[in-house]
C-alpha positions as CSV (number, residue, x, y, z in Angstrom):
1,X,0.0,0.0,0.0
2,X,1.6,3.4,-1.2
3,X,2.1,6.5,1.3
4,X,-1.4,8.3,0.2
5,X,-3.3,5.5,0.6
6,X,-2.3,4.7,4.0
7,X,-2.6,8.0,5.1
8,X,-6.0,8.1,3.7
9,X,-6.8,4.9,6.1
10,X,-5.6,6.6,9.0
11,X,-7.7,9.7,8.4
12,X,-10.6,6.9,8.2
13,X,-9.8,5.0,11.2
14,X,-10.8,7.2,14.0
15,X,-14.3,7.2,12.6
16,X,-14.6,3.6,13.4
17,X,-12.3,2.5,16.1
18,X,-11.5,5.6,18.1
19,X,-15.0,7.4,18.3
20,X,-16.9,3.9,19.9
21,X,-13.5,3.4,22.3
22,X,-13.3,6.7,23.3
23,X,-16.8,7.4,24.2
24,X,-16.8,4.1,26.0
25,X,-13.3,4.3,27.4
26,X,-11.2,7.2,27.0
27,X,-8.4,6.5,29.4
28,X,-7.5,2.9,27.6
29,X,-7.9,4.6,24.4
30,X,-5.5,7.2,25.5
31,X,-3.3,4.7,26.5
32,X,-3.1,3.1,23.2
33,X,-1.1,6.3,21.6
34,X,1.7,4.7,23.4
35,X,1.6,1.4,21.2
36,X,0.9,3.6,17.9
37,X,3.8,5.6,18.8
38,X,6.2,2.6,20.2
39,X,5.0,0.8,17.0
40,X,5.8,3.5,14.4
41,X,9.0,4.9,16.3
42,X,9.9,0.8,15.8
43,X,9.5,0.5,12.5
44,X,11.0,4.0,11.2
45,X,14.3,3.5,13.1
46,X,14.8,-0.3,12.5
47,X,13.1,-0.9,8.6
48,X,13.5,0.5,5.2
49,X,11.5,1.5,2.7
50,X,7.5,1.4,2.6
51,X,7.8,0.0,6.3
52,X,9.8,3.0,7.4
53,X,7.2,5.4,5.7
54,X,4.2,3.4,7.3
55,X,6.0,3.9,10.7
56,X,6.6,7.5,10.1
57,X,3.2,8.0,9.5
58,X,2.1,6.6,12.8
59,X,4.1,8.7,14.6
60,X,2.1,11.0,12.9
61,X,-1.0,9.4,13.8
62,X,-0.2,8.9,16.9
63,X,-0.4,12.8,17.7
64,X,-3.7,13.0,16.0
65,X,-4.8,10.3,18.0
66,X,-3.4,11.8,21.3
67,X,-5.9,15.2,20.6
68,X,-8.7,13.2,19.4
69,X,-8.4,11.2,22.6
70,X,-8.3,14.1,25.3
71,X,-11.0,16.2,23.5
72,X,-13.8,13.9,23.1
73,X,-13.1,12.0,26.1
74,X,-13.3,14.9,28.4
75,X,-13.7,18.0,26.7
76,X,-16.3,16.8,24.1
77,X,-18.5,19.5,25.4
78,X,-16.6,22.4,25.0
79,X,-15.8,22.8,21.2
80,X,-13.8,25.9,21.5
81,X,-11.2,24.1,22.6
82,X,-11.3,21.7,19.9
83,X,-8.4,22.8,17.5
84,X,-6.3,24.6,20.2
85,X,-5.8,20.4,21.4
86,X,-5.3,18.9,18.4
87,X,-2.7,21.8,17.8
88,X,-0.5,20.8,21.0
89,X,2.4,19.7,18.8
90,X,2.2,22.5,15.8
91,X,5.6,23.9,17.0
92,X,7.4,20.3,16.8
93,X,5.8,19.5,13.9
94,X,6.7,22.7,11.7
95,X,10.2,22.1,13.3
96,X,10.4,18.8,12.0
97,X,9.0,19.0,8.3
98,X,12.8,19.3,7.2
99,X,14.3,16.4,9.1
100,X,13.4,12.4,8.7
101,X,10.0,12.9,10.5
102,X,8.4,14.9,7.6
103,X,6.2,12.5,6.7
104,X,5.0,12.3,10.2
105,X,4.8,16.2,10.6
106,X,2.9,16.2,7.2
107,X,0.4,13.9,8.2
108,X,-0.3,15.5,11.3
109,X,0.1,19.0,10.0
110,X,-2.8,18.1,7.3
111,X,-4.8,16.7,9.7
112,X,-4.9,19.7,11.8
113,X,-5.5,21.6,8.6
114,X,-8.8,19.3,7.8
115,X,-9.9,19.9,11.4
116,X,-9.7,23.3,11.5
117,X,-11.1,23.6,7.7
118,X,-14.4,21.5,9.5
119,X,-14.4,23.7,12.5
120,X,-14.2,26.8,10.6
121,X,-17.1,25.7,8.7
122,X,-19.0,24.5,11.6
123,X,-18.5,28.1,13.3
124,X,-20.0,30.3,9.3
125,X,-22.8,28.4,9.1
126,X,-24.1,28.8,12.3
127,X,-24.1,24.9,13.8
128,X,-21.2,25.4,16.3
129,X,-23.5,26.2,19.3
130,X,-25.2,22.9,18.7
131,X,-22.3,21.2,19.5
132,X,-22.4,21.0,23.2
133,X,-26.4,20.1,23.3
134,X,-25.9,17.3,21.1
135,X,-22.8,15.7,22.9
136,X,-24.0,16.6,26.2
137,X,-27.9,15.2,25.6
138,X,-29.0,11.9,26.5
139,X,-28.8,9.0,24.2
140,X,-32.3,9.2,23.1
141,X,-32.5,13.3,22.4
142,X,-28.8,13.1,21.1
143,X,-29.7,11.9,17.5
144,X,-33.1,14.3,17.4
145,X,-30.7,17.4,18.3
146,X,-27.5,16.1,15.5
147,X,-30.4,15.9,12.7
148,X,-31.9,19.2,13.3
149,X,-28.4,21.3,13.6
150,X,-28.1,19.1,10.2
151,X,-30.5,20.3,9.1
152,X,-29.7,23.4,9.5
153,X,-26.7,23.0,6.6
154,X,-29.3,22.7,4.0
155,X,-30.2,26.6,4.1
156,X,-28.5,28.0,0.9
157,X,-26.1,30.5,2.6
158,X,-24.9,27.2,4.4
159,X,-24.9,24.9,1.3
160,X,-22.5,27.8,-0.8
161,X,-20.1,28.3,2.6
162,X,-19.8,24.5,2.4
163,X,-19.2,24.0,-1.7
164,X,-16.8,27.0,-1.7
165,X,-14.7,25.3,1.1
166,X,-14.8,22.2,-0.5
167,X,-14.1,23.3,-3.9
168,X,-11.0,25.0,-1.8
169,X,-10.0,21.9,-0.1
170,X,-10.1,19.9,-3.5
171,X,-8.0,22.6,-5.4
172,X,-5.5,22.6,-2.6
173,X,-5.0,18.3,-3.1
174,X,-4.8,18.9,-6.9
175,X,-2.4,21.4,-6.0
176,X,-0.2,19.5,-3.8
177,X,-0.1,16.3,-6.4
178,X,1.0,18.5,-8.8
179,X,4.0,19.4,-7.3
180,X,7.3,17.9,-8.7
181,X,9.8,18.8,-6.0
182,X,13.8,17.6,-7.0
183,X,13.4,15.6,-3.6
184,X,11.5,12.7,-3.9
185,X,10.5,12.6,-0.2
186,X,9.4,16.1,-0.4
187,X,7.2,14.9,-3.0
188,X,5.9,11.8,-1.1
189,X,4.6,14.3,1.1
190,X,3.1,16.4,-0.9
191,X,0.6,13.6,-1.8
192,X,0.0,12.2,1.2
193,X,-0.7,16.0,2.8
194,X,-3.4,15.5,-0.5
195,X,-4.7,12.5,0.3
196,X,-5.2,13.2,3.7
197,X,-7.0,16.3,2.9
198,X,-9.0,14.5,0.4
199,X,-9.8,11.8,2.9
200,X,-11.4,14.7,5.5
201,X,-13.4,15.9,3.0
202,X,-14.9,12.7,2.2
203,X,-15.2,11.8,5.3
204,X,-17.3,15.5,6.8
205,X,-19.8,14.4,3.5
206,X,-20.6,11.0,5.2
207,X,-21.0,12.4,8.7
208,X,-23.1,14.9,6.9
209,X,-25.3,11.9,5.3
210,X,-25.4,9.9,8.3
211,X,-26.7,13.0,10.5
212,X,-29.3,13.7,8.0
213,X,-30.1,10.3,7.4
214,X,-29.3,8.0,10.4
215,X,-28.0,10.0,12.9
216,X,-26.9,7.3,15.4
217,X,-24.6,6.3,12.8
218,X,-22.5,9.5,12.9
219,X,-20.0,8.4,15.3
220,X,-20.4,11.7,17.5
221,X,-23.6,10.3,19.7
């Protein structure tokens, strides 16, 4: 499996393994950033080649992870705080994009730029102060209150704040796989930083669906 496409898998696990664990165990699942870091740190330092990358990347990961872990198992309810933690380690990651870690700065440095791309979003078209009603409300309100702030997305200012940011996002990916950096690592990153981006998107449109649709499905209840 090439470096996009495992970057892509990454962006798509948390939707399915970390959201359930999380909201059912946080401090295990917070735990667990030790094994996706002592697993990638592993396998970048002792491997070569597509293993090394794959290890890079969940060093990555493993930052994501770390956030995604202390936001929505304790601070869930308070999404102003959202980006500010999954930005703890901006300063090491810009610091590292020019040493062997890039790929694992890139991956977490597009990941925080898909988050706050969602959370910016979120905060234009008006749903933001939904947040802590729908994460905070019991079981059986929860997917009632998720719909309606869906819902709410569907009003045309909404819809065109949502295309124009996605067009953005999609320009930015084409963008990046364009580039033909002399350094072939620098390149490597370039997609992957794509693909990851590409991944979010994708990923916001199904959460979209499934709140309109099925909202126990959505992963946030």
């Amino acid at each position: 499996m090439a470096v996009p496409q495992t970057a892509a898998a990454l962006v798509v696990l948390p939707v399915f393994l970390q959201a359930p664990w999380v909201r059912l165990h946080p401090f295990t699942a917070t735990l667990f950033t030790i094994v996706l870091l002592t697993v990638g740190l592993n396998l970048q330092l002792n491997s070569r080649g597509m293993r090394a990358e794959i290890g890079s990347l969940l060093v990555g990961f493993s930052g994501s992870w770390l956030a995604g872990c202390l936001f929505w198992g304790w601070l869930r309810a308070h999404p102003l705080l959202h980006l500010p933690i999954e930005a703890f380690a901006l300063p090491l990651a810009v610091t590292g994009l020019n040493s062997r870690w890039r790929l694992a700065c890139g991956f977490y440095l597009s990941s925080l730029l898909g988050t706050a791309c969602t959370d910016l979003m979120m905060l234009a078209t008006g749903v933001m102060p939904f947040w802590p009603q729908v994460v905070s409300a019991p079981l059986h309100e929860a997917g009632l209150q998720l719909h309606y702030a869906a819902n709410q997305l569907m009003k045309p200012q909404s819809l065109i704040l949502l295309a124009s940011a996605a067009s953005g996002i999609l320009l930015t990916a084409r963008l990046l796989r364009q580039r033909t950096p002399a350094d072939p690592d620098v390149q490597d990153v370039s997609g992957m930083a794509a693909s990851v981006l590409t991944t979010t998107l994708w990923v916001d449109g199904l959460f979209l669906a499934a709140a309109l649709l099925q909202p126990g499905l959505s992963g946030l209840i």
